[in-house]
C-alpha positions as CSV (number, residue, x, y, z in Angstrom):
1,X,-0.6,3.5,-21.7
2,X,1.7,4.1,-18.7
3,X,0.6,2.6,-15.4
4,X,1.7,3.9,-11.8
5,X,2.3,2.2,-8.8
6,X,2.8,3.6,-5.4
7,X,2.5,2.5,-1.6
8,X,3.4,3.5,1.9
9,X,2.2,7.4,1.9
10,X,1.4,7.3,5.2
11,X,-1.1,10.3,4.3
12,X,-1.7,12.0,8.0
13,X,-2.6,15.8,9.3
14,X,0.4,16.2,10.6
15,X,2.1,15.8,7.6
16,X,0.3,17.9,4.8
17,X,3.4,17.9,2.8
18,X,3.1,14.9,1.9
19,X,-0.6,15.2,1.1
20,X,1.0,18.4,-1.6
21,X,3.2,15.8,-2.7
22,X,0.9,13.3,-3.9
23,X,-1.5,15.4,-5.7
24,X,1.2,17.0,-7.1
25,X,2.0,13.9,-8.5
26,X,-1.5,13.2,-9.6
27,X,-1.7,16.7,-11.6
28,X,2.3,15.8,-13.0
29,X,4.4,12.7,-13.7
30,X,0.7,10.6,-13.3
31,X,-1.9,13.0,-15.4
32,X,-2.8,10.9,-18.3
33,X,-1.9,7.3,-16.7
34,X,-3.9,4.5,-18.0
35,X,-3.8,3.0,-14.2
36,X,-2.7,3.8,-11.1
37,X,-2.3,1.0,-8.1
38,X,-2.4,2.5,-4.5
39,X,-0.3,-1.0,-2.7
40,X,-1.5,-0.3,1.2
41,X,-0.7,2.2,3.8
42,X,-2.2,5.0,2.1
43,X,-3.4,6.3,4.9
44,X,-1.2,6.6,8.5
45,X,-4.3,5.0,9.9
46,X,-7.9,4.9,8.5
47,X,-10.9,4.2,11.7
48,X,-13.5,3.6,9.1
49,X,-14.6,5.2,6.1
50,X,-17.3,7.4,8.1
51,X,-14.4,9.4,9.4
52,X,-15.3,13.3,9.1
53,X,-11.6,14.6,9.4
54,X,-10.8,17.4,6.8
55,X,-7.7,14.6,5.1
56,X,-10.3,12.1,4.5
57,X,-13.1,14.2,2.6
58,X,-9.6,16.0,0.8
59,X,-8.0,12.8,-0.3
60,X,-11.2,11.6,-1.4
61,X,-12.1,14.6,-3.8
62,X,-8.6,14.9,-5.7
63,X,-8.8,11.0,-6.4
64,X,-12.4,11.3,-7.5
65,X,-11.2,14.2,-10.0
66,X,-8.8,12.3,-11.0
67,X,-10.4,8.6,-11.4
68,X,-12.8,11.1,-13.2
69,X,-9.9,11.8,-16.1
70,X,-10.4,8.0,-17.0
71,X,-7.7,6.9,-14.8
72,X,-8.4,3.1,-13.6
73,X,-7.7,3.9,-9.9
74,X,-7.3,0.8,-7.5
75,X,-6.6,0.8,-3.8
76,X,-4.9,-2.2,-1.6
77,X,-5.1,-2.5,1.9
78,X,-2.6,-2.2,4.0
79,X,-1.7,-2.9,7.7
80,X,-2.7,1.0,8.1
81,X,-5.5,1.8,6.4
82,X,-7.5,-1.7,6.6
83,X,-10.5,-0.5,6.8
84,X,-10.6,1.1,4.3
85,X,-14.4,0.4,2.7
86,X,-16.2,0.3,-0.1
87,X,-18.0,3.8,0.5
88,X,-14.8,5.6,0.6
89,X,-13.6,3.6,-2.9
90,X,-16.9,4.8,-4.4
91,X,-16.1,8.3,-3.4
92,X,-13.0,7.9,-4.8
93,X,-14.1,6.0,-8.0
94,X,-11.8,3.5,-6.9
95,X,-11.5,-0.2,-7.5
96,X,-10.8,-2.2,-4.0
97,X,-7.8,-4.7,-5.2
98,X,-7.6,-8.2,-3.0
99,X,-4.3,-8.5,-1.4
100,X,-2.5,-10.7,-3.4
101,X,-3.8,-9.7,-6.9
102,X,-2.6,-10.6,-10.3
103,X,-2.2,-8.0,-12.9
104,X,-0.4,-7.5,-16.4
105,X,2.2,-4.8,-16.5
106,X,4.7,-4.4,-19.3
107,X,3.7,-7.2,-20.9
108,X,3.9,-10.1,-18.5
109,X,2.5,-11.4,-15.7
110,X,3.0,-9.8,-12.0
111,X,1.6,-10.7,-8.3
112,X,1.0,-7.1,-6.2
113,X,0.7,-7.4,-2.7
114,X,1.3,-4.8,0.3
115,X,4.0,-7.1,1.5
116,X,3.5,-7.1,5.3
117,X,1.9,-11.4,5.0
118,X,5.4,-11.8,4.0
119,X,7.1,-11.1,7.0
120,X,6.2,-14.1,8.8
121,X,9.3,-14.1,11.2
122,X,7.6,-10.9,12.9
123,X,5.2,-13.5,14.9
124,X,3.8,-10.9,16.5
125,X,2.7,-8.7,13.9
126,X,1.2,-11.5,12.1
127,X,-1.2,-12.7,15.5
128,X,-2.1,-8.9,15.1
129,X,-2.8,-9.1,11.4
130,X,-5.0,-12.4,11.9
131,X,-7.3,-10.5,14.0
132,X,-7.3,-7.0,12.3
133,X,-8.1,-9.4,9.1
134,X,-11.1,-10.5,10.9
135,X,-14.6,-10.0,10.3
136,X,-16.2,-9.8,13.2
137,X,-13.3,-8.1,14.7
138,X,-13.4,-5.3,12.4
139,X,-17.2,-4.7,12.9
140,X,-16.9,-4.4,16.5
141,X,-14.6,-2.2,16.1
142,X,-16.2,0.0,13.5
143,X,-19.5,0.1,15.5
144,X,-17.7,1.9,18.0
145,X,-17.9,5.9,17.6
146,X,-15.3,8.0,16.1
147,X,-13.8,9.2,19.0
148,X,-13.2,5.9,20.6
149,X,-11.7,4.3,17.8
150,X,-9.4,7.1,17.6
151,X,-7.8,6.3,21.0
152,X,-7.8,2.5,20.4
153,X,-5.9,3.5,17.0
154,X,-3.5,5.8,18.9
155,X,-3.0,3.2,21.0
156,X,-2.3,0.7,18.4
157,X,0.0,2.9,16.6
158,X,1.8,3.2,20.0
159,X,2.2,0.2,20.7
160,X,3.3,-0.9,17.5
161,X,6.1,1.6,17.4
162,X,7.3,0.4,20.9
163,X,7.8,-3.4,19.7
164,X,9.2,-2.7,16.7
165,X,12.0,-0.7,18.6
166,X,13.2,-4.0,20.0
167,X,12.5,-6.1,16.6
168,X,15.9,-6.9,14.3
169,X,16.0,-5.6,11.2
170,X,15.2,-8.9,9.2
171,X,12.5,-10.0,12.0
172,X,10.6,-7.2,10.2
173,X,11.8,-7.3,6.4
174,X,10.3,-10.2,4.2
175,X,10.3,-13.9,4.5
176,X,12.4,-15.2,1.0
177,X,10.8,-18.7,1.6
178,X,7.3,-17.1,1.6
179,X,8.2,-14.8,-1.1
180,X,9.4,-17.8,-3.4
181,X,6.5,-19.6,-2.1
182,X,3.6,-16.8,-3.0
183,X,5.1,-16.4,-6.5
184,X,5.1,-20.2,-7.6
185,X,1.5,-20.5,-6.2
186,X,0.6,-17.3,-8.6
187,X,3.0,-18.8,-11.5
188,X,4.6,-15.2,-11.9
189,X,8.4,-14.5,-11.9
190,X,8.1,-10.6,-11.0
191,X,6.8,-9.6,-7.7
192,X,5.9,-5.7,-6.6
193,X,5.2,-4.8,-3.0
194,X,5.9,-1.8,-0.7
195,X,5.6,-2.6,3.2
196,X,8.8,-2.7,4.5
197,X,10.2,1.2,3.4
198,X,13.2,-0.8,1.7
199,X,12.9,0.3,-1.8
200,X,15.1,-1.9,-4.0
201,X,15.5,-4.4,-7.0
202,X,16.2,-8.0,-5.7
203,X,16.7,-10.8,-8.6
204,X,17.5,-14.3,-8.1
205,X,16.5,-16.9,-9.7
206,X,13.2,-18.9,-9.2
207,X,12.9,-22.7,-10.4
208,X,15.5,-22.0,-12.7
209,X,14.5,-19.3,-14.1
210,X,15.3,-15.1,-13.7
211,X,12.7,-13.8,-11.3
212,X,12.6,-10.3,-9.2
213,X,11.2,-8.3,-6.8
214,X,10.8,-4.5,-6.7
215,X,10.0,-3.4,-3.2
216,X,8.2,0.3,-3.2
217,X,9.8,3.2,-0.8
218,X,7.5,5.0,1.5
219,X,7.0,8.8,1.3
220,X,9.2,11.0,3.2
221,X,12.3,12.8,2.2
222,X,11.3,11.3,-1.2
223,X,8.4,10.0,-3.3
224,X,8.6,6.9,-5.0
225,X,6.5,4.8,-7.7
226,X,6.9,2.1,-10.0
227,X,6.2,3.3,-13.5
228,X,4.9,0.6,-15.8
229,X,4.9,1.1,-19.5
230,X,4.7,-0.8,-22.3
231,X,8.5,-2.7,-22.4
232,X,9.8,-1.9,-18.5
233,X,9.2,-1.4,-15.3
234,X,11.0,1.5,-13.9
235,X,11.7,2.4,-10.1
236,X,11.6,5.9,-9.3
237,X,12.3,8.1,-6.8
238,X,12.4,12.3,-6.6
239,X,12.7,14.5,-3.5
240,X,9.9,16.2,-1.3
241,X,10.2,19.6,-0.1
């Protein structure tokens, strides 16, 4: 059966056309799928999975209708939504999915990640995502109430957007050392992430041999997915009105 792959939604209030967008694609080009893989950033930002806003409870519903079809459903974290917990997965009858993860997908083998470990020239994000990946770090954080960990999100977010406004483009785009690096220690030649919002097919060649990476677009002007069948993996893209 056809498997989907999608990442980067940024799912937020203040965009609910892109929340029409993405069930939209549930109830069309996805209806039916054997599996669909969620790769990070689901969510524009996700302050624990006892969140009571209207998007949350929404998102949560369609997916559980539509993990209910007998659609495998799996969700990745990404540096968004990572907190995203096991209560909200079980509400969704989703599968959390470790980031890295290995998975078969038109017959061979393939490493899915969100993508943003790769960028290890952004030394600054990465201090940032030691700590958010932190255990104890997280649980302070989530035993603060809602309203409090919306502000430190906000300020997060702001903050994030100010120092990547003085980043260079390829400070924030992948690392091809760690790429190359993350794919011989998984033994796979075909690497999907999303992350960066640079959707594209990149091949080179990997210890001598053809290898690629298909980098997933965020949602925006345009959807886009990965759609796995049995032969190929396909990139596709289609507007959003």
């Amino acid at each position: 059966m056809t498997s989907y792959l999608i990442s980067d939604l940024h799912l937020d209030e203040n965009r609910p056309e892109i929340t029409r967008a993405f069930f939209d694609f549930l109830r069309g080009p996805a209806a039916g799928a054997g599996a669909l893989y969620i790769l990070g950033d689901f969510f524009e930002v996700w302050i624990g999975d006892d969140d009571d806003a209207p998007l949350a409870r929404e998102v949560a519903d369609e997916l559980r209708r539509y993990s209910g079809s007998g659609v495998e459903l799996y969700l990745m974290h990404g540096n968004r939504d990572f907190l995203l917990g096991r209560d909200f997965a079980h509400r969704a009858g989703a599968t959390l999915l470790p980031d890295p993860s290995l998975v078969t997908l038109a017959g061979q083998r393939v490493l899915l990640m969100h993508g943003d470990s790769l960028c290890t020239r952004d030394e600054e994000y990465m201090a940032f995502r030691e700590q958010a990946r932190d255990p104890n770090w997280q649980e302070a954080l989530l035993a603060k109430p809602l309203d409090e960990r919306r502000q430190i999100a906000a300020q997060i977010r702001a903050a994030s957007k100010s120092m990547n406004s003085r980043k260079a483009e390829d400070i924030m785009d992948v690392t091809p050392e760690e790429v190359e690096k993350a794919m011989r220690q998984h033994g796979v030649h075909t690497l999907i992430h999303g992350h960066t919002h640079r959707p594209d097919r990149h091949t080179f060649t990997l210890d001598g041999e053809p290898a690629e990476r298909i980098v997933l677009g965020d949602w925006g002007e345009s959807g886009w997915c990965i759609e796995a069948d049995k032969d190929s993996l396909e990139l596709r893209h289609w507007p959003i009105a």
